[in-house]
Structure formats: structure tokens, C-alpha cells
C-alpha positions as CSV (number, residue, x, y, z in Angstrom):
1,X,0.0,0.0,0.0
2,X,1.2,3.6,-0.4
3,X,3.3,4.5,2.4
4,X,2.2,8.5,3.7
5,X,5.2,10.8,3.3
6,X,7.0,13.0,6.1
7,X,5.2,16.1,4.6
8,X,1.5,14.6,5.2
9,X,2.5,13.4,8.6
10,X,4.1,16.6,9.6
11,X,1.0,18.6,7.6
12,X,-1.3,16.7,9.9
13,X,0.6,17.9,13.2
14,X,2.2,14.5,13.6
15,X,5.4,15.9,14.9
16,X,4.4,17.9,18.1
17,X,5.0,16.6,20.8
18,X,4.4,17.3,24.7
19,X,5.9,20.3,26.6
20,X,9.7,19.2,27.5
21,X,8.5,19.1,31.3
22,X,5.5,16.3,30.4
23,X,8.0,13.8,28.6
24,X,9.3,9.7,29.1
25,X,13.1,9.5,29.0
26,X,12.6,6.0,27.2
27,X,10.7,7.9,24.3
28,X,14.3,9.8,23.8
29,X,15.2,7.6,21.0
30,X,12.1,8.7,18.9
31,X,12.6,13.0,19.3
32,X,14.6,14.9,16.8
33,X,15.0,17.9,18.6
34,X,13.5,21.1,20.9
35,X,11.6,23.4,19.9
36,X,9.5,26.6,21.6
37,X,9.7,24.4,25.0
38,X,8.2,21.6,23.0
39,X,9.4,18.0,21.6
40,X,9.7,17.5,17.8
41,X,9.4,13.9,16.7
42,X,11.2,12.3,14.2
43,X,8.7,11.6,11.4
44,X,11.2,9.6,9.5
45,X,11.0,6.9,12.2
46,X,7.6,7.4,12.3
47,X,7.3,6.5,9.0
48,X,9.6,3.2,9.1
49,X,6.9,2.2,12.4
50,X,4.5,3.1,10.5
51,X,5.9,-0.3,7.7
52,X,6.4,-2.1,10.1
53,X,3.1,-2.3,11.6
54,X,1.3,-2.5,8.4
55,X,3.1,-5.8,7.3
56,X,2.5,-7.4,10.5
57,X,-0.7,-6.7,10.7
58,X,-1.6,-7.6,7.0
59,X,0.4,-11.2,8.1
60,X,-2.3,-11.6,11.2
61,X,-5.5,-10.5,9.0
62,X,-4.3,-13.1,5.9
63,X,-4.3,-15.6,8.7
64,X,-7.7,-14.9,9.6
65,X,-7.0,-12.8,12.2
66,X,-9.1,-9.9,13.3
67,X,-8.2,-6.2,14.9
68,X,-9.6,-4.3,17.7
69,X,-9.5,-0.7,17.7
70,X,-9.5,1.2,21.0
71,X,-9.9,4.7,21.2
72,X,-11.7,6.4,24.5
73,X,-10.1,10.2,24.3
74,X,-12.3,12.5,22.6
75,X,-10.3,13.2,20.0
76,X,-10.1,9.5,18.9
77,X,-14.0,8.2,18.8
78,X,-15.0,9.4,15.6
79,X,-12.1,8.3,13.5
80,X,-11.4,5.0,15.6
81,X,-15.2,3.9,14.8
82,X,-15.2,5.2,11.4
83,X,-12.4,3.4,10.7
84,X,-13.3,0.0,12.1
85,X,-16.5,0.0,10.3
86,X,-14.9,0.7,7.3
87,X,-12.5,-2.4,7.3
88,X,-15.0,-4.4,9.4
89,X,-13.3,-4.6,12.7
90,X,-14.1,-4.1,15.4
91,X,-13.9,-1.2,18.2
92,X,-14.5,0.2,21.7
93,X,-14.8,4.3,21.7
94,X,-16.5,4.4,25.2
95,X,-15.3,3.4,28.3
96,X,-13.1,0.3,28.5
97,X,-14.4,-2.3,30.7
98,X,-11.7,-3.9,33.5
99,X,-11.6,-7.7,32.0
100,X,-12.7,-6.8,28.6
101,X,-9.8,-9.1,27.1
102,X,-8.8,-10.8,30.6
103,X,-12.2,-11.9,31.5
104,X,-13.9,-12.2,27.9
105,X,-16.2,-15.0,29.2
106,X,-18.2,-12.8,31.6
107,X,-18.5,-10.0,28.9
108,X,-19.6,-12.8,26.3
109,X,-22.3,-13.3,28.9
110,X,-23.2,-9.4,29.1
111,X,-23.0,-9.2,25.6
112,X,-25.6,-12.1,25.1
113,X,-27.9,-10.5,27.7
114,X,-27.6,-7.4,25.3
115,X,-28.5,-9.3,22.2
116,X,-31.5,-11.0,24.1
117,X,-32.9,-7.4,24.6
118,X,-32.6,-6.3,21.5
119,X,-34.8,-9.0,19.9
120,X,-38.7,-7.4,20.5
121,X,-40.3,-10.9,20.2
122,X,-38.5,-12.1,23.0
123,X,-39.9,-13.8,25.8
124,X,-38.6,-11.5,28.6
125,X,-41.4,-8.8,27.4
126,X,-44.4,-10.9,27.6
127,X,-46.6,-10.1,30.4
128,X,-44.4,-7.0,32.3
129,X,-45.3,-3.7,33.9
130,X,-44.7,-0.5,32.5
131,X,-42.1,-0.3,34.7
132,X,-40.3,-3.2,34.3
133,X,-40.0,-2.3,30.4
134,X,-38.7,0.9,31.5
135,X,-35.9,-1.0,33.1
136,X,-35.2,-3.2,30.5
137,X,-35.3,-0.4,28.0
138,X,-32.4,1.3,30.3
139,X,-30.4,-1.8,30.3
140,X,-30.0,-2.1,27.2
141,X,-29.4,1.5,26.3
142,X,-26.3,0.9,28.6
143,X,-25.3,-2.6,27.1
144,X,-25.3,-0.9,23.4
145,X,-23.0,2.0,24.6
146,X,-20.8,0.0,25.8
147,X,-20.7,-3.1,23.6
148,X,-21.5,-1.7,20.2
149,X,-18.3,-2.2,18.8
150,X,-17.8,-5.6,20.0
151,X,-21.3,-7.1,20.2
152,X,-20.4,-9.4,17.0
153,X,-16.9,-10.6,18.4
154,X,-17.3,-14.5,19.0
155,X,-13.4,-14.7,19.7
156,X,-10.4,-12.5,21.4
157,X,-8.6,-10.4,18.9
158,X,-5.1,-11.3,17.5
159,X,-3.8,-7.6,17.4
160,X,-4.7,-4.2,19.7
161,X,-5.1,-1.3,17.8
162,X,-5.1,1.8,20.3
163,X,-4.6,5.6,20.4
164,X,-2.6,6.7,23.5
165,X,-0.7,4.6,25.5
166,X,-1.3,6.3,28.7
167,X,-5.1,7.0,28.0
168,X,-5.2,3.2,27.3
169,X,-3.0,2.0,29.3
170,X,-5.6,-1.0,31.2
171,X,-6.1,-2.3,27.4
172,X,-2.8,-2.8,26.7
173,X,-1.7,-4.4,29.8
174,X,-4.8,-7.2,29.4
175,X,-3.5,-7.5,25.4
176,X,0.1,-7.9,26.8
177,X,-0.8,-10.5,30.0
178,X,-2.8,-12.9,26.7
179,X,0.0,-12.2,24.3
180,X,-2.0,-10.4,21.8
181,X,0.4,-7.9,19.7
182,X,-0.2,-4.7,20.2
183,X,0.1,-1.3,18.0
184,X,-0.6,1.9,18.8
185,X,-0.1,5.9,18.6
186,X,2.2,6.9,21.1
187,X,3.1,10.5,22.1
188,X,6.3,11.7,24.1
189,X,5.1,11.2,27.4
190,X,4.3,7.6,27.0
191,X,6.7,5.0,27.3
192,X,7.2,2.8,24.4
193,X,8.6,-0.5,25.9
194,X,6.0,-2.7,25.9
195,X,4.4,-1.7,23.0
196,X,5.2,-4.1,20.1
197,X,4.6,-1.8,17.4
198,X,4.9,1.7,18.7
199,X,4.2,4.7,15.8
200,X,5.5,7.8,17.7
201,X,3.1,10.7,16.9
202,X,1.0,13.6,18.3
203,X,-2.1,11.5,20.0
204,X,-3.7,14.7,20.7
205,X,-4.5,15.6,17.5
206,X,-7.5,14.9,15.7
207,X,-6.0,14.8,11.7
208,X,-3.1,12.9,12.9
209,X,-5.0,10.3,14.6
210,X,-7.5,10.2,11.6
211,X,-4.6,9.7,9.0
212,X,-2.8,6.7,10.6
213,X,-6.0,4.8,11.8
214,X,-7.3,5.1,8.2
215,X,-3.2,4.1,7.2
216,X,-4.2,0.8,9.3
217,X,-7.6,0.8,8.0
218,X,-6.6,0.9,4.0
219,X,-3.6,-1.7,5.6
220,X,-6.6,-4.4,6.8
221,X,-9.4,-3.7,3.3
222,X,-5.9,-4.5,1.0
223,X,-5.1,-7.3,3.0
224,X,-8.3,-9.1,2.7
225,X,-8.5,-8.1,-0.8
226,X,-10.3,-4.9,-1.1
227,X,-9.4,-1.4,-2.1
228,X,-8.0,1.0,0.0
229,X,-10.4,4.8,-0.1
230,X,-9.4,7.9,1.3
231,X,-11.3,9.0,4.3
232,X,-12.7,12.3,3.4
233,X,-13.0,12.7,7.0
234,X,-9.6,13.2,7.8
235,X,-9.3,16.0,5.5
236,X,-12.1,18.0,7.4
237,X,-11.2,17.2,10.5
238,X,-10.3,20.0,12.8
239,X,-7.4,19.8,15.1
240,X,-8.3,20.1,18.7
241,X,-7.2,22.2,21.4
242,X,-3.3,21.7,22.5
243,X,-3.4,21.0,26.2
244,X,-0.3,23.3,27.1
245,X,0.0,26.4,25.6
246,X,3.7,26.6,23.2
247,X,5.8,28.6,24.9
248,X,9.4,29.5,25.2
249,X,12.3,27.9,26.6
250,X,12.7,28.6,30.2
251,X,15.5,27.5,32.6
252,X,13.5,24.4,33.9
253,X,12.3,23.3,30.6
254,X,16.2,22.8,30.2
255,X,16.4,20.2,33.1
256,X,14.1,17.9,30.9
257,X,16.5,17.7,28.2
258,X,17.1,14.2,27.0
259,X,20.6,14.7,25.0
260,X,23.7,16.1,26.1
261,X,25.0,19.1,23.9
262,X,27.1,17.1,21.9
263,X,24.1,14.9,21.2
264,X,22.1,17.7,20.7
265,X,24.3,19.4,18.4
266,X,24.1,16.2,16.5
267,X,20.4,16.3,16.1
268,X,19.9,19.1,15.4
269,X,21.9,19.1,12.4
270,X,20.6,16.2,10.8
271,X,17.0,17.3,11.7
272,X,18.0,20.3,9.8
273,X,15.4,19.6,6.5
274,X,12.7,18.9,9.0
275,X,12.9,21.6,10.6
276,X,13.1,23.4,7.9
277,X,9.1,21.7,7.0
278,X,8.1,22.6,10.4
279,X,9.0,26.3,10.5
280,X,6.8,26.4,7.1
281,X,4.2,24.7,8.8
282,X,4.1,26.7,11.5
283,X,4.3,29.9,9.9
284,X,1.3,28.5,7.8
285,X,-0.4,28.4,11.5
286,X,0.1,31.8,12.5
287,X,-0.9,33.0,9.2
């Protein structure tokens, strides 16, 4: 499939990281360099995660395997559950449920309790109080909210999909404790350990999450032989706030360095055409 360039990534926002005072030292192998009290990150190694996700996940969906996207922020619903319906996986948007993956058999059970409901004709209807169908009706109001994405999952996943380590971090630790591979948007304050296949990228921002979920997307419709569309979506989709506004360097912000000068010096010079990308961006931005 056509890999996305450094430009679209970096046109999307891809690059920004967290203020230098919010960052994980074990995400220093993944930042280019500093700039405006703010991490930049390397989008050429973004890129190469970016392959290297792909082909593993187009390996587990030949096999049969399916995906499960997970993605609770704001920011992420929309284009997590666009996404998944378009390559007919599936997804959780709302809150994730403590045993989800761990303890599948008792949300099997919740999940058939929600199906049951759903069917008018069934049994459980016949001869209750107003009441009563209130309650039921409320039930499974909640059941849908919270199941709709997975309702139709008779197995586990073989892969994790998620946006934000930290946000989703309980997910990832149940995928990791059953040995399901996981991949996911990580930003620099998140550390990228146990993540099989990290992609280091802003998870804050709403284009850049909607281009590399519809990257995995287009990744799973090729691999089980359909054709890859462009997500009009992402196009329109607005940015959202930055948490911390951008400001400049101050004295502390030098204590959360993660290079030396020499290193630094070293980065910064071949970050140099980057850079140079960013500054048009950003001047873009102000304009």
C-alpha cells in the first residue's frame, strides 16, 4: 500500500509533541529535537513504524485474524469507529471495561444479555409492567453504549489497535498479560517499551489520529483483498485544542533535556530539512 510521506505526517501535526516538562526518558530515541519548550518527533521513524506495523498486521489478517480498535479520548472516537466499520473490525470508543480481554467470558455473557434485549419478540417482554420495560429499555441502552463495537466478536482479537498509551493503558496491559500484539499511537510522554509496534506521533491531534488509523484501515481492506479509499474525514477534521500552551524555553524546561550538547548538536543538524518543513508549517499556523 502507499506509504504517507514526512510532509502529510508533519502537515497533519504529527510531529508535536508534549511540553519538554511532560515527557518519558525511554521515548528519547524517537525525538529529533526542541523546539518553543516543545518535543519535535522524528517523522522519518515514524514513517519506518509506520511499515512495520502494516506488514504485521496484513500477516495476522491473511491468517484470519481480526483487529480491535480502542480509542476512549475524545479526540479519537470518531475516527477509531469510522475506521473499524470501514475495514469491518471491530472497536470500543466508550469506556473500556476492566476484563474486557482478561475476562472475555463474563462480557460474552453481558454481551448475550444485550442481544436478548434487542430481539422485540422475545420472551422477557411478555406479560411486564410499565415499569419493568422501563428498566429493561435502560439496560440495554447501557449494554449498546458499551458493547457496540464488539457485540459481534465470537473470539479475542489477534492484534490491539489503540490511540494513546497512557489514555489506554488497562487495554494494553490485558492485550500484553494474553499475548495479543499490540500497536498503537504513542506521544512523548508515553513510554514505548512494551508496546510491540509503537508509531510515535501527536495522540492529541485529531487529523493525525484520523490519517494513521485510516493508514491501518486501508492496511486491513488490502489485505483481505479490497481497495483502499481515502477517508474524506480526515481532510475536514479540525485539530483540537493543544493541552499546554507553546511557549518558550525557560530555565526548567532545560532540566528535561534528553541529550547532552554534543548529542544535541548532532540532532539538530541532521533534523535540519525537517525543521526546515516545520518552521513552514508553523508559519502556515500563524498566518
Amino acid at each position: 500500500m502507499n506509504q504517507l510521506t514526512v510532509e502529510e505526517l508533519i502537515k497533519a501535526g504529527a510531529h508535536f509533541g508534549h511540553p519538554t516538562h511532560r515527557w518519558n526518558p525511554n521515548y528519547k530515541g524517537y525525538i529529533t529535537m526542541k523546539k518553543n519548550g516543545v518535543y519535535i518527533i522524528d517523522m522519518e521513524q515514524t514513517s519506518q513504524c509506520m511499515v512495520k506495523a502494516a506488514k504485521e498486521i496484513t500477516r495476522i489478517v491473511r491468517e484470519g485474524g481480526n483487529v480491535l480498535f480502542v480509542g476512549t479520548k475524545k479526540q479519537a472516537k470518531d475516527a477509531v469507529q469510522q475506521a473499524a466499520d470501514r475495514c469491518s473490525m471491530y472497536y470500543i470508543v466508550e469506556r473500556w471495561l476492566g476484563g474486557t480481554l482478561t475476562n472475555y467470558g463474563t462480557i460474552k455473557k453481558s454481551i448475550k444479555r444485550l442481544l436478548v434485549l434487542e430481539k422485540e419478540s422475545s420472551e422477557i417482554y411478555a406479560n411486564l409492567t410499565k415499569k419493568e420495560l422501563s428498566m429493561l429499555e435502560r439496560e440495554r441502552i447501557k449494554l449498546a453504549d458499551l458493547h457496540r463495537g464488539i457485540k459481534d466478536m465470537k473470539h479475542l482479537p489477534k492484534a490491539l489497535f489503540f490511540v494513546d498509551g497512557i489514555q489506554e493503558r488497562i487495554a494494553i496491559s490485558e492485550a500484553i498479560n494474553l499475548g495479543i500484539p499490540t500497536f498503537g499511537i504513542v506521544d512523548s510522554n508515553t513510554d514505548p517499551r512494551n508496546i510491540d509496534f509503537p508509531i510515535p506521533a501527536n495522540d492529541d491531534s485529531m487529523k493525525t489520529i484520523g490519517l494513521i488509523v485510516n493508514y491501518i484501515a486501508n492496511t486491513i481492506i488490502e489485505a483481505t483483498g479490497g481497495t483502499a479509499q481515502i477517508d474524506e474525514a480526515v481532510d475536514s477534521a479540525q485539530d483540537s485544542e493543544i493541552d499546554e500552551e507553546i511557549t518558550e524555553e525557560s530555565p526548567t524546561e532545560e532540566n528535561a533535556e534528553p541529550e547532552s550538547e554534543s548529542e544535541s548538536e548532532v540532532v539538530e543538524e541532521s533534523g535540519q530539512v525537517e525543521e526546515k518543513v516545520i518552521e513552514e508549517v508553523q508559519e502556515e499556523n500563524q498566518e
